[in-house]
N, C-alpha and C positions, 0 to 999 in steps of 0.2 A: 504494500500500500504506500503509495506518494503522498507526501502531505502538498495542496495548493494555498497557495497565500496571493491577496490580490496587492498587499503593501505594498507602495513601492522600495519605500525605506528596509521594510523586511528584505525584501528579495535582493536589495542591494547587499546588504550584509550578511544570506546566506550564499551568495555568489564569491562575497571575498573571503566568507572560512570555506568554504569547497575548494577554491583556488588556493589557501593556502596550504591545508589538511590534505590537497591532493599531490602538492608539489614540496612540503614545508620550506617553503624556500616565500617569505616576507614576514617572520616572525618567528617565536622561540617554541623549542620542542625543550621540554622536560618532561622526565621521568622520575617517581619514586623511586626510594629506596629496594621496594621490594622489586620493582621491573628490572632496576639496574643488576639484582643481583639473581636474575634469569641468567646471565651470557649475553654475548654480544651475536650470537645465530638465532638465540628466543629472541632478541629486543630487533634485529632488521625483519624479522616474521611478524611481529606488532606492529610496525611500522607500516609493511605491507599491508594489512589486513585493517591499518587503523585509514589508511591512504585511500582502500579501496570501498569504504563501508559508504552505502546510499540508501539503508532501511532506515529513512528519516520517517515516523510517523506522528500522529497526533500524542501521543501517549510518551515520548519518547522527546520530543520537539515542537513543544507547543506552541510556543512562538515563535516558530519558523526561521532560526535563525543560523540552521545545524552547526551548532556548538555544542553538542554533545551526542556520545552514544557509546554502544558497546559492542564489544569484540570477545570473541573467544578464538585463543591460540594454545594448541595443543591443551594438554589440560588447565589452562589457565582463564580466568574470565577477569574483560578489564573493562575500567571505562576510560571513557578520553573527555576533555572539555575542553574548549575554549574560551579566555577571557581577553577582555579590550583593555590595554592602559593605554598612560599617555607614554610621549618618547622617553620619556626619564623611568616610566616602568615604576613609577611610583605612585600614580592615583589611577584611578578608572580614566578613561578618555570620557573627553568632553561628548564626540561623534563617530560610533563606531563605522560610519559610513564612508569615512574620509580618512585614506589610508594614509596621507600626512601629518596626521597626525592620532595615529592608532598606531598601537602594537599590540600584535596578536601574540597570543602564549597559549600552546598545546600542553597539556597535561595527561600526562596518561600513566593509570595508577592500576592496581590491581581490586579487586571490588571489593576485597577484603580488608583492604587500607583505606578504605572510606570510612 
């Protein structure tokens, strides 16, 4: 199931965490503790699978803005989020729409570290 949103504002902001969650490449990737201490062949398999994930639904992403969801790699279940700051990475962004001044931060933790 696809989630549709008619916002403009939404779509705009689910288009640049797609773009960046697909490519991580215009913001920061961190990992817990627990992820990092998978291995570095469990953590590019998370990677892959967090890159490749598009079961955005209503229950899942409610507000349409896919920053967030979950993966399962080999026996491990995790989730991923993203959040907006500003360039200094020290308060929320004023406009998560406007990537001059956003930074994005991937998070991806294990479900049992939530």
């Amino acid at each position: 199931m696809t989630c549709t949103y008619s916002n403009e504002r939404t779509d705009k902001i689910a288009r640049l965490n797609d773009a960046f969650r697909t490519t991580l490449t215009g913001g920061r990737v961190m990992m817990t503790k627990g992820v990092t201490a998978l291995g570095s062949q469990t953590q590019d398999d998370i990677l892959r699978a967090v890159k490749a994930f598009s079961a955005f639904t209503p229950d899942n992403d409610p507000h349409g803005e896919h920053d967030f969801g979950f993966v399962k790699v080999g026996d491990h279940d995790l989730f991923w989020k993203i959040d907006y700051y500003d360039p200094t990475l020290s308060h929320h962004t004023e406009d998560a729409t406007k990537p001059d001044v956003t930074r994005r931060v991937l998070t991806i933790m294990l479900t049992e570290e939530y």
